[in-house]
C-alpha positions in Angstrom: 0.0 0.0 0.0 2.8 2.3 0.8 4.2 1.5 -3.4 0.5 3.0 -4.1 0.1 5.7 -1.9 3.9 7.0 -3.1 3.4 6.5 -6.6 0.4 8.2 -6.4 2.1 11.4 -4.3 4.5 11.4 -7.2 2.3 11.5 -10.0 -0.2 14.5 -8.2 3.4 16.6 -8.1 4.0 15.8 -11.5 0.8 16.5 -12.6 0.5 20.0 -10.7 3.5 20.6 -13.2 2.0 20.4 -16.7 1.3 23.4 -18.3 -2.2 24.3 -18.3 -4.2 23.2 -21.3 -1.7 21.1 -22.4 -2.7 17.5 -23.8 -0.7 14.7 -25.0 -2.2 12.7 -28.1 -2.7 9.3 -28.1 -0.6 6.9 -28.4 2.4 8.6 -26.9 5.5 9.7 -29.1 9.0 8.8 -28.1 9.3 11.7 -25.8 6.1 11.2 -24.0 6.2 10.9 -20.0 6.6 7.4 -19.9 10.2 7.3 -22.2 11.9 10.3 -20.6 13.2 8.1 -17.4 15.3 5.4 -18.4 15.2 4.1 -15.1 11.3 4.1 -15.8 11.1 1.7 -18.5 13.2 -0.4 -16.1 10.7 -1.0 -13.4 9.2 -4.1 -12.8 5.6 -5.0 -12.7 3.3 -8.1 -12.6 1.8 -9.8 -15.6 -0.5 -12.2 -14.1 2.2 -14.3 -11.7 5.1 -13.5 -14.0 7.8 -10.6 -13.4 8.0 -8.3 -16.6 9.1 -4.6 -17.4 6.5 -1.9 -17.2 7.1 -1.5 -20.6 6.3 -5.1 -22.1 3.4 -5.2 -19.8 1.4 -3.3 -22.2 2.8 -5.5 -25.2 1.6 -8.4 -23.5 -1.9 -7.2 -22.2 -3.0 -6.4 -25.9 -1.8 -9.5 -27.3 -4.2 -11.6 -24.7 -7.4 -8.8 -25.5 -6.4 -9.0 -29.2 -6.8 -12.8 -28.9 -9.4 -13.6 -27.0 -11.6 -10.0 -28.6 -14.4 -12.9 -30.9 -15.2 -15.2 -28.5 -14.9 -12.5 -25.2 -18.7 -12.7 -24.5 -19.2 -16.5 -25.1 -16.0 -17.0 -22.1 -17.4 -14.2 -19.4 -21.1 -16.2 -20.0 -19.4 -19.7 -19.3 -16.7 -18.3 -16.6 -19.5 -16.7 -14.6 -22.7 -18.7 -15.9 -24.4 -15.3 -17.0 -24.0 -14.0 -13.9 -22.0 -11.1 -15.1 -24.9 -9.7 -16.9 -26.8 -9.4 -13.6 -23.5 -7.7 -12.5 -23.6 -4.9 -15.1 -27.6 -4.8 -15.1 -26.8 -3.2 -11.3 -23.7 -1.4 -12.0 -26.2 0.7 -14.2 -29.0 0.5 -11.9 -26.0 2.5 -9.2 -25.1 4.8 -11.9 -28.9 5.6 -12.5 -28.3 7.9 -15.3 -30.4 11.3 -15.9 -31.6 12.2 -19.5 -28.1 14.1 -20.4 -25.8 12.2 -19.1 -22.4 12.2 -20.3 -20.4 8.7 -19.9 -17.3 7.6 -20.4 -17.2 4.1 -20.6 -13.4 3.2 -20.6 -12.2 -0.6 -21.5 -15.5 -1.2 -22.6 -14.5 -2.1 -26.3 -17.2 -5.0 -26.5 -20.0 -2.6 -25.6 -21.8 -3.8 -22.6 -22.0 -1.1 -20.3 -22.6 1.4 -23.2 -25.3 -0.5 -24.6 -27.1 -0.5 -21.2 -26.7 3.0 -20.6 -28.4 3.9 -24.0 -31.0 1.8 -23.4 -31.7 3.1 -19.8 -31.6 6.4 -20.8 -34.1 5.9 -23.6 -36.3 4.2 -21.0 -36.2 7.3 -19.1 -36.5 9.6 -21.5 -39.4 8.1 -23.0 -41.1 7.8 -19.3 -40.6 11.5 -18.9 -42.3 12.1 -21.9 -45.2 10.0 -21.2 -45.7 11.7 -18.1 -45.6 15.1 -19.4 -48.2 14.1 -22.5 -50.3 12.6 -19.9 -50.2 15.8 -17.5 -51.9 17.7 -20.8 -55.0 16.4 -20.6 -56.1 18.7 -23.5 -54.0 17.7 -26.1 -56.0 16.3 -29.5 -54.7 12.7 -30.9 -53.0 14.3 -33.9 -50.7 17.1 -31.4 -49.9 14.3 -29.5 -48.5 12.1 -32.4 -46.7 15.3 -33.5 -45.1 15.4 -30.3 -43.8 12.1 -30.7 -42.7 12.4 -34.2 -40.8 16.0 -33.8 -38.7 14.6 -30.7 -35.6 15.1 -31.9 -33.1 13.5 -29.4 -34.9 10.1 -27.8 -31.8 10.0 -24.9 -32.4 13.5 -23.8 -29.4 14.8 -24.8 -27.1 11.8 -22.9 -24.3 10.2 -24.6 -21.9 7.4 -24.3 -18.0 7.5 -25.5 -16.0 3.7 -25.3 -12.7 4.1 -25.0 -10.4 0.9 -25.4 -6.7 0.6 -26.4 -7.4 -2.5 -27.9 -8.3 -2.2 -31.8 -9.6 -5.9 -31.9 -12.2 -5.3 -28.7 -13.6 -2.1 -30.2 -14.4 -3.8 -33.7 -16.3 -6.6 -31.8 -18.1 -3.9 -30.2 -18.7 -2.4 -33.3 -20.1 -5.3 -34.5 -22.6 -6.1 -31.8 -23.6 -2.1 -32.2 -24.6 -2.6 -35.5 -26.6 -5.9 -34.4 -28.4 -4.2 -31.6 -29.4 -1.8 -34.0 -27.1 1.1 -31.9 -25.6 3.7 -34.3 -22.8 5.3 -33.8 -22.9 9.2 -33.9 -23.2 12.6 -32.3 -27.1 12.2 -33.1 -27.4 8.8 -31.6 -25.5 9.5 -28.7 -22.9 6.5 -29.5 -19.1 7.3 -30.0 -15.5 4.8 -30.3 -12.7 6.3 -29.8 -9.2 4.5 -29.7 -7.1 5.4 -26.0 -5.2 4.7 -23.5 -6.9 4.7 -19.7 -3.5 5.9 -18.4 -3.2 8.7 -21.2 -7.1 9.8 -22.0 -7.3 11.9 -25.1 -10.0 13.7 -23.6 -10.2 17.5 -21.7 -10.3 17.9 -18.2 -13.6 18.0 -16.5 -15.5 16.7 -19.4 -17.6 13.6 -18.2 -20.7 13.3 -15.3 -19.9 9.8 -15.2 -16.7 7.5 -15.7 -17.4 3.6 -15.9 -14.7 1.1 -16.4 -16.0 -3.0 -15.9 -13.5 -5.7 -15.9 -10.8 -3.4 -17.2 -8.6 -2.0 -14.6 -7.2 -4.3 -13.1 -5.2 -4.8 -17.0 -3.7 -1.6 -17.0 -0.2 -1.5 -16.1 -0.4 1.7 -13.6 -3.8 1.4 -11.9 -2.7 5.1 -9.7 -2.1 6.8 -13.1 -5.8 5.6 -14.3 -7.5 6.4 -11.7 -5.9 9.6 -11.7 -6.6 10.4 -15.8 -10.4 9.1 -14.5 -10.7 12.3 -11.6 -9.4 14.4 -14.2 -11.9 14.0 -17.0 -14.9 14.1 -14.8 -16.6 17.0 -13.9 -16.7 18.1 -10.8 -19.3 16.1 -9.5 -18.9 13.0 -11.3 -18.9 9.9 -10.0 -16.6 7.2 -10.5 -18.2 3.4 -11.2 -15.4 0.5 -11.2 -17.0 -3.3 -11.6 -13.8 -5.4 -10.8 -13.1 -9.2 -9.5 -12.1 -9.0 -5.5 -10.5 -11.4 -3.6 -12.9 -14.2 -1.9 -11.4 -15.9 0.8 -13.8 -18.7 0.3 -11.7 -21.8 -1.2 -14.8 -23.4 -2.5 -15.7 -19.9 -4.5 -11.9 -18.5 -5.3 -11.0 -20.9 -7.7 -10.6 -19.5 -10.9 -8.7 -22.3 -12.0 -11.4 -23.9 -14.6 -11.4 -20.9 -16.7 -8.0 -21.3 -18.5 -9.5 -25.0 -19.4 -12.7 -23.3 -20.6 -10.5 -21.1 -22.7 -9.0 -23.9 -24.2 -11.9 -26.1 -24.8 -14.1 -22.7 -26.3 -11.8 -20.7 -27.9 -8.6 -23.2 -28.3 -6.3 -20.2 -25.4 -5.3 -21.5 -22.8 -2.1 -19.0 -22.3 -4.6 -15.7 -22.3 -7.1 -17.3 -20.2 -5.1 -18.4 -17.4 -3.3 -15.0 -17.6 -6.7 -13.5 -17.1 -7.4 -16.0 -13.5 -3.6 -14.7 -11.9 -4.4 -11.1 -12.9 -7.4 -11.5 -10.9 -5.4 -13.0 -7.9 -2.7 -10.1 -8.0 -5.7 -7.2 -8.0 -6.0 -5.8 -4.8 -8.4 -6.4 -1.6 -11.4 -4.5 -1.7 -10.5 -2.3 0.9 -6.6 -1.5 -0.6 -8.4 -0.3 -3.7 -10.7 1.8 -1.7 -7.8 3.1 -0.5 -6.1 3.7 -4.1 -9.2 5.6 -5.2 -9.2 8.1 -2.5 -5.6 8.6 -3.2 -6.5 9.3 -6.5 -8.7 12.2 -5.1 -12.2 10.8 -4.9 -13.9 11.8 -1.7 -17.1 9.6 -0.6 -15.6 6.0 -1.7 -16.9 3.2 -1.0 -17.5 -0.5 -2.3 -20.4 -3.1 -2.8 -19.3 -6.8 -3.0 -21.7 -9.2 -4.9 -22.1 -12.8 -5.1 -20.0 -13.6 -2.0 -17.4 -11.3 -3.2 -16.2 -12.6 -6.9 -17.0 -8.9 -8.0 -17.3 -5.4 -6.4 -18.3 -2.3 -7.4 -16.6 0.5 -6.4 -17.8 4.3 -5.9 -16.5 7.6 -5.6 -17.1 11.4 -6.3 -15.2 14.2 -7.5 -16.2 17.3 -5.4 
């Protein structure tokens, strides 16, 4: 906890020392933040049980996305039996968006949370309308179905931006868009946008809501992302973060039939047992409370569901 807390020290300082305005394109050029140290590219991390440079961490954490991208949904329905759809259904149902919303759903390449937030939104929107239609009682047939066909935006003015690194995930949830009949656009409140959760190419204070499912616990410096996430909300905003925890129940905590899933379904074993030791090395609920508040957020705190396989983890920007 003391590695986290430090790093994250470090990082505020440097931040508080970037001219104002300024904004670094993704990806990063050779003089970006990350190459100047030599001694940087150096440091260690995990990936999964195995010791590897910050640097090839990256490398390594695409290649396993990249690979497993077509048959991602088909594994997370067989490793938790559906259940994480019931997860998601009641990250949204804690985010319980307003008509003009603005969400960033980062990680999110295959399109799950985004999908559910558009079609919450739509729900909500349409039940406003209904109750204000109903509440003029004097209103003829025909100005009523002129209400209806001159609404302009059906989300009230709410949009979702997914942001993934990985290429291969967004073009799945491209895909699947197209399939749910979701259009992507400024008028249909749906955008893809190619970046880095450590590096977002977005402004400060930009976002009401930040969302990230299944995703952080992949990224090589979780203090950095959680950082980028404080920055690009508004002030305000919430921070949503579904993520495995640790369960201290044997009979619950094994993980160790997914990597044989992987290799029966989609013929990986390699990617899918990286994916069970990544979840082993994430931190304890409570140490990444403790990492979010460092990050800035005030009010955090954390739900665990079904015994504690997952959490979801909240906190404000005020």
């Amino acid at each position: 906890m003391a590695t986290h807390r430090s790093r994250a020290l470090w990082s505020r300082v440097m931040r508080s020392c970037r001219l104002p305005g300024f904004r670094s394109s993704w990806p990063r050029g050779p003089l970006g933040a990350r190459h100047v140290s030599q001694e940087k590219q150096a440091t260690e991390t995990h990936f999964g049980f195995e010791t590897v440079s910050e640097e090839e961490k990256g490398g390594k954490v695409y290649h396993v996305f990249e690979s497993v991208a077509k048959k991602y949904d088909v594994m997370n329905d067989m490793m938790s039996f559906g259940i994480h759809r019931i997860w998601k259904d009641l990250l949204l149902s804690k985010m319980h968006p307003f008509p003009g919303t603005q969400l960033l759903d980062v990680a999110g390449g295959t399109g799950d949370i985004a999908f559910r937030f558009l079609n919450y939104v739509h729900e909500q929107h349409k039940g406003k309308q209904k109750r204000q239609l109903r509440a003029q009682q004097n209103l003829s047939w025909e100005e009523i179905a002129k209400k209806y066909q001159s609404e302009e935006d059906p989300l009230g003015g709410s949009r979702v931006v997914v942001c993934d690194i990985n290429k291969e995930m967004l073009k799945i949830g491209k895909q699947k868009a197209r399939a749910q009949g979701h259009k992507a656009g400024k008028s249909y409140g749906l955008a893809w946008v190619l970046g880095d959760a450590e590096e977002l190419p977005f402004d400060d204070d930009k976002f009401d809501v930040y969302t990230i499912a299944f995703g952080i616990r992949n990224v090589t410096h979780i203090d950095q992302a959680l950082q980028e996430a404080h920055r690009v909300l508004k002030p305000g905003g919430r921070f949503l973060c579904l993520e495995f925890s640790q369960v201290n129940n044997p009979l619950i905590s094994s993980f160790q039939v997914i990597p044989v899933l992987g290799e029966v379904i989609a013929g990986d074993w390699k990617s899918y047992q990286y994916l069970v030791e990544s979840i082993r090395q994430f931190p304890s609920q409570e140490e990444f409370k403790e990492m979010i508040e460092d990050a800035g957020f005030e009010k955090v705190t954390y739900e665990s569901l079904t015994s504690g396989i997952v959490a979801i983890h909240s906190g404000f920007k005020l």
